[in-house]
N, C-alpha and C positions, 0 to 999 in steps of 0.2 A: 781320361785326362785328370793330373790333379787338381783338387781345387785353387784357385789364383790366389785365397788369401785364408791364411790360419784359421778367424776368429770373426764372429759376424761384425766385433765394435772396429775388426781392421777395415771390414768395408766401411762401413759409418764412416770413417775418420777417413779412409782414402778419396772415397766420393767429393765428400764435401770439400778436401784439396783440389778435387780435380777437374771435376764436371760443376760448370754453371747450375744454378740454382734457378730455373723453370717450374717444378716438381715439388710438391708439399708430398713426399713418399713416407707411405707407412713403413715402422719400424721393424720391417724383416727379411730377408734374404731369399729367396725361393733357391731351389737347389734342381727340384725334382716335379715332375708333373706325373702324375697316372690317373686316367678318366674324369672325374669330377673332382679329384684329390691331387693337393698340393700339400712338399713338406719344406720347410725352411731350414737354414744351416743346423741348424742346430739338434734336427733329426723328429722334431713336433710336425704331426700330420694336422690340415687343415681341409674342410670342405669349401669348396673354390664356390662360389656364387654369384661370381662377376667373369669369370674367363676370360680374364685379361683384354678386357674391355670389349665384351662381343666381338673375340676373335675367336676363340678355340669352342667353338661348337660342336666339334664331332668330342671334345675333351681331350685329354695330353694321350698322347702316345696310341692314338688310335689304329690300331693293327695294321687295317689295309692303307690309309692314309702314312701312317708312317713307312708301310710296306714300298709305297708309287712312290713317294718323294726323296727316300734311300735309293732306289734304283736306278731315276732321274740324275740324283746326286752323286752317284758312280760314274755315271754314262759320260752327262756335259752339264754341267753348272750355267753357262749360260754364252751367249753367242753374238745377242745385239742383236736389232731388228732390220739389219742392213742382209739378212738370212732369213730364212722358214724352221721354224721352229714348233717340230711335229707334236709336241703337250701345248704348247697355246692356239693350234690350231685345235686339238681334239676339244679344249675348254672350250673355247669358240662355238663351236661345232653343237656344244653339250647345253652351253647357255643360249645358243637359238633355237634350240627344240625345244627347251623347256619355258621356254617366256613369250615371248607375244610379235617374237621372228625379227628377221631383219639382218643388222650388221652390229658387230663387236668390235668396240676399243679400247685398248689396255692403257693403262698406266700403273704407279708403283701403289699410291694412299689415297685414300679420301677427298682427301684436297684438290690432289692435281685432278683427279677424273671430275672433281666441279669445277676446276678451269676449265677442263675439255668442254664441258654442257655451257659453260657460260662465249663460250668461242664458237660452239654449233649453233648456238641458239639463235647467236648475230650475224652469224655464215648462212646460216637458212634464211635468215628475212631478205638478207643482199642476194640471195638466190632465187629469191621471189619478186627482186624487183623491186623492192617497198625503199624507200629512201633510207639515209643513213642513220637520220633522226630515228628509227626505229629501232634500237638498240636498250629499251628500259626494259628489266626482266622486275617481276615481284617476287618478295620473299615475305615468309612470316615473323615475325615478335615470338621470342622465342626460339627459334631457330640456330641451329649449330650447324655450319657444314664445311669449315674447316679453318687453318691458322696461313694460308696464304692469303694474300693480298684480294684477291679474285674473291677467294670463296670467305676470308672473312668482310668485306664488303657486303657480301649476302646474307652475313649473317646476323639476325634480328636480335643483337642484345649489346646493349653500351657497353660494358663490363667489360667485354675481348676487346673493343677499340678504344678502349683509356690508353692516352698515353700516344698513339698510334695515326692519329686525324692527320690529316683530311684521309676519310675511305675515297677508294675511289667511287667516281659519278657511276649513274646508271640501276642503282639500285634503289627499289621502292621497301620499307617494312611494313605490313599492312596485319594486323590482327591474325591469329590463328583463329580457326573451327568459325568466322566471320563472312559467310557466304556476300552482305550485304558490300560490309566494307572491302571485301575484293572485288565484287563487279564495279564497284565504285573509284575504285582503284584502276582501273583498265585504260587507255590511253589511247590515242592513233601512236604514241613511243613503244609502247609495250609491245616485246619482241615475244613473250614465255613466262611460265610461272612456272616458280621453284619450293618447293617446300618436304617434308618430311613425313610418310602417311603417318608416323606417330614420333612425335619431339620427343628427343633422348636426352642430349646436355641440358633441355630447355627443362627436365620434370617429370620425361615419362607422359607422354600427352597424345592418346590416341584424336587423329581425328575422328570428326562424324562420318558416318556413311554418306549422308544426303550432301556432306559440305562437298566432297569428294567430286559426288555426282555432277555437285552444281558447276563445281570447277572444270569438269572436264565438258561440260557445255559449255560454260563460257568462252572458253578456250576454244572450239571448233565453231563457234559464233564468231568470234575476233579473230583467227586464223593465227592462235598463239600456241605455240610448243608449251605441253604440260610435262614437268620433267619432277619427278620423283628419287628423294633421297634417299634409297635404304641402304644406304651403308650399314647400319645401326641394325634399322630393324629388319630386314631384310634373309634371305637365304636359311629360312627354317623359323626364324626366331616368334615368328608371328600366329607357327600350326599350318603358315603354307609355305611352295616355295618363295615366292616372294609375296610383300606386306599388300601389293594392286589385288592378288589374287583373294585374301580375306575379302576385302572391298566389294569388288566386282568392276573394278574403275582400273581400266588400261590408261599407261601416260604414253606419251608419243616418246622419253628419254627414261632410261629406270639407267641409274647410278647404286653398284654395288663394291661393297670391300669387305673392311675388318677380316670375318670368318672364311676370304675367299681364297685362301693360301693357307690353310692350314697350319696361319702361326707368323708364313710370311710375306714381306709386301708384295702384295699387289690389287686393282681395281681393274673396274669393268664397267665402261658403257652401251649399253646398248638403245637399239633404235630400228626406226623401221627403215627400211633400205630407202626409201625417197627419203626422208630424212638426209641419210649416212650418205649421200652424196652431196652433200651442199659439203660437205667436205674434201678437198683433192690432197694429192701429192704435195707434202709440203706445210702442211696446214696444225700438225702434229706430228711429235715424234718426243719417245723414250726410249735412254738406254737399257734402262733395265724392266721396262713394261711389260707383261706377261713372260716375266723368268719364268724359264721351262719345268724349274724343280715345285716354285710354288705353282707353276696351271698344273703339274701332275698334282698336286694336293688338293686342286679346286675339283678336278676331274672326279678323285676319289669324294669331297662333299657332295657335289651333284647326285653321283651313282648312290652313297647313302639317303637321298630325299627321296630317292625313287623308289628303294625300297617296301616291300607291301606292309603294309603296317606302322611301318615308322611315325609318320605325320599323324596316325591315327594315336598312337603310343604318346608321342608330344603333347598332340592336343588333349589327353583325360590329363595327362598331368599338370598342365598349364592350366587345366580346369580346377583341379585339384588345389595347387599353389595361390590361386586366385582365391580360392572358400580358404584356404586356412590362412589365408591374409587376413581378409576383409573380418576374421574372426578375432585374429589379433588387435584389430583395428578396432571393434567395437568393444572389446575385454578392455579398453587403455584410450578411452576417450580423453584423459588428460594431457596425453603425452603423444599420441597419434592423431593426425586432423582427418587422413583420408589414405585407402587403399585403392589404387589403383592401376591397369598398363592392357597388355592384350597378349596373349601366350607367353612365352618365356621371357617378357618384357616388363615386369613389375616393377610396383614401388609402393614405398608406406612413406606418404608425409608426413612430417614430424610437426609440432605447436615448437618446438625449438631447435638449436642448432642441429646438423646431424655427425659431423663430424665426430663427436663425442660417442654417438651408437656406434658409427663402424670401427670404433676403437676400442671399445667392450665387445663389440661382436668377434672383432679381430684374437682378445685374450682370451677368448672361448671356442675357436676355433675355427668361423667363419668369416668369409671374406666376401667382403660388402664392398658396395659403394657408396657416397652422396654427393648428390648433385644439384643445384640451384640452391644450396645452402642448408638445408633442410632437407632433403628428399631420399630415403633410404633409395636406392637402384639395383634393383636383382638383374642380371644378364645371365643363370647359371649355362653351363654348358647342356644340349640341346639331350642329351644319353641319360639325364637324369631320373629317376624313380619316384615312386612317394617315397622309398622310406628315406632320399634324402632330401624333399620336401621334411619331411617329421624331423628331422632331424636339425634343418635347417631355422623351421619354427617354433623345435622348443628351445633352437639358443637365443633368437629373436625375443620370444616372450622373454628369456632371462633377463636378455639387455632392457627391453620396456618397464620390467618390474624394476632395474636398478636406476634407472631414470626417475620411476614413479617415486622410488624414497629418495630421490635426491631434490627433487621438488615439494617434498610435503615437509 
């Protein structure tokens, strides 16, 4: 197909006609994706190290993944859930063998599958009898789990809701990796606790193992749904298949997306079958939840985690990436506060703004993030190597050293 516009300044100049301004977007055009490498209009190749916001984990153009979701997309594009729809049953099928069993629920983004948890979580207490007043769920400080009404309500940080008030009721924010101030937090209201095993928008913020532990006691002490965020971190990005699995702490609800379409929307609930029945006929429904062409895309990431070796290949490089951070971090104590994340989940905190790094990283060919204002955020795609770890941190040092003369 040809390209839609000449010249990269024609999209600049058409966008900003056309499309509402949301989106503080850096200044370049992608064109082209291959494995961990992106090139922009203008034919300059780039090492991708955000993948397009922890979606593209298998990396662009991933053989057999692009292979299943070509074929899909020949076949039938998509049908509606008012039919069977034989690739979101196989994902289904794929994500109860490989997680902690039960039943699957699709929807299209992040958001709407934390509507769906925030509607099971109150469907199961009225399932159990418990009055209506038992409908308060907690969340963390911190916390990101999306831009609807529902799930920005749970989400622990002013910032999203300027402008936006009243959230709606029902939700408590109580301190992250804070064992004390969540048992203290618990209520005879409190229906479930919701949180992220490691905050993404919020920093890059693993939790602790023990907090985890204590939570999922708590929670089977008060007869409260423990439902976990990985969107983010989730489906590889951790060194397992999912973030509970590092842990050792099963939740009663694990909520997944971004990388589970291979690019396109859609999400995933799952749960244990008592659970998945305080839900009936009626209770949910998408039109386009578990499109066929993206669960053929999810099918092919699945079958990739299973692969022998992979996770094992992940995790020395996630080992790796982590030493030659935290090396960076201590070479550049004036200009770096801390390295930190958990598998392909990094980040280097900045002592100032960070925007400015992924814009020197950006003119040198890597493509970064920052987040919480400050916060360098690596998400690379999951296929990556050391030598584009190496390569990745000697443009990182470049940027620290041009920071460092800009501050002395």
């Amino acid at each position: 197909m040809d390209p839609f516009f000449a010249t990269t300044r024609e999209v600049f100049d058409q966008e900003a006609a056309s499309i509402g301004r949301t989106f503080v977007r850096q200044p370049v055009v992608w064109t082209q994706g291959e494995g961990c490498r992106l090139w922009d209009k203008d034919g300059r190749r780039y090492l991708d190290f955000f993948a397009g916001h922890a979606v593209m984990n298998l990396g662009y153009g991933h053989p057999a993944q692009l292979a299943a979701m070509r074929t899909q997309l020949e076949r039938l594009v998509h049908t509606g859930n008012l039919y069977y729809n034989e690739a979101q049953v196989e994902l289904a099928r794929r994500l109860v063998k490989t997680s902690f069993g039960g039943k699957v629920f699709f929807a299209n983004s992040g958001a709407e599958i934390t509507e769906l948890a925030i509607k099971l979580a109150r469907k199961h207490a009225r399932a159990a009898g418990d009055s209506p007043d038992r409908h308060e769920i907690l969340t963390c400080r911190g916390s990101f789990h999306g831009r609807t009404f529902g799930a920005l309500s749970a989400t622990g940080q002013d910032k999203y809701h300027a402008g936006l008030e009243p959230m709606l009721p029902g939700f408590r924010h109580v301190p992250f990796n804070d064992p004390e101030a969540m048992a203290a937090a618990i209520t005879p209201q409190t229906c479930a606790v919701l949180l992220e095993p490691i905050q993404g928008e919020g920093g890059i913020w693993p939790a602790r193992r023990e907090y985890l532990e204590g939570l999922r006691a708590a929670c089977d002490r008060n007869r409260l749904l423990l439902i976990f965020d990985e969107i983010q971190c989730g489906l590889g990005r951790c060194g397992t298949r999912h973030a509970y699995e590092y842990y050792g702490v099963v939740p009663d609800v694990l909520l997944l997306g971004k990388p589970l379409g291979g690019g396109l929307p859609i999400s995933a609930l799952i749960t244990r079958a008592a659970v998945a029945e305080s839900l009936q006929v009626g209770d949910h429904g998408s039109t386009f939840g578990g499109n066929p062409v993206a669960a053929a895309g999810g099918c092919v990431l699945l079958a990739v985690l299973e692969q022998p070796g992979f996770l094992q290949h992940l995790q020395a490089t996630a080992a790796y990436l982590e030493g030659r951070l935290a090396a960076l971090a201590a070479a550049h104590p004036r200009v770096v506060k801390s390295a930190r994340g958990l598998g392909l989940m990094q980040a280097l905190e900045l002592h100032a703004s960070g925007p400015e790094a992924v814009g020197l990283a950006l003119q040198e060919g890597l493509v970064i993030n920052c987040t919480a204002g400050h916060v360098l955020r690596l998400l690379p795609p999951l296929v990556i190597g050391q030598a584009e770890v190496d390569e990745a941190c000697g443009i990182l040092e470049r940027v620290l050293q041009a920071l460092e003369k800009k501050k002395a």
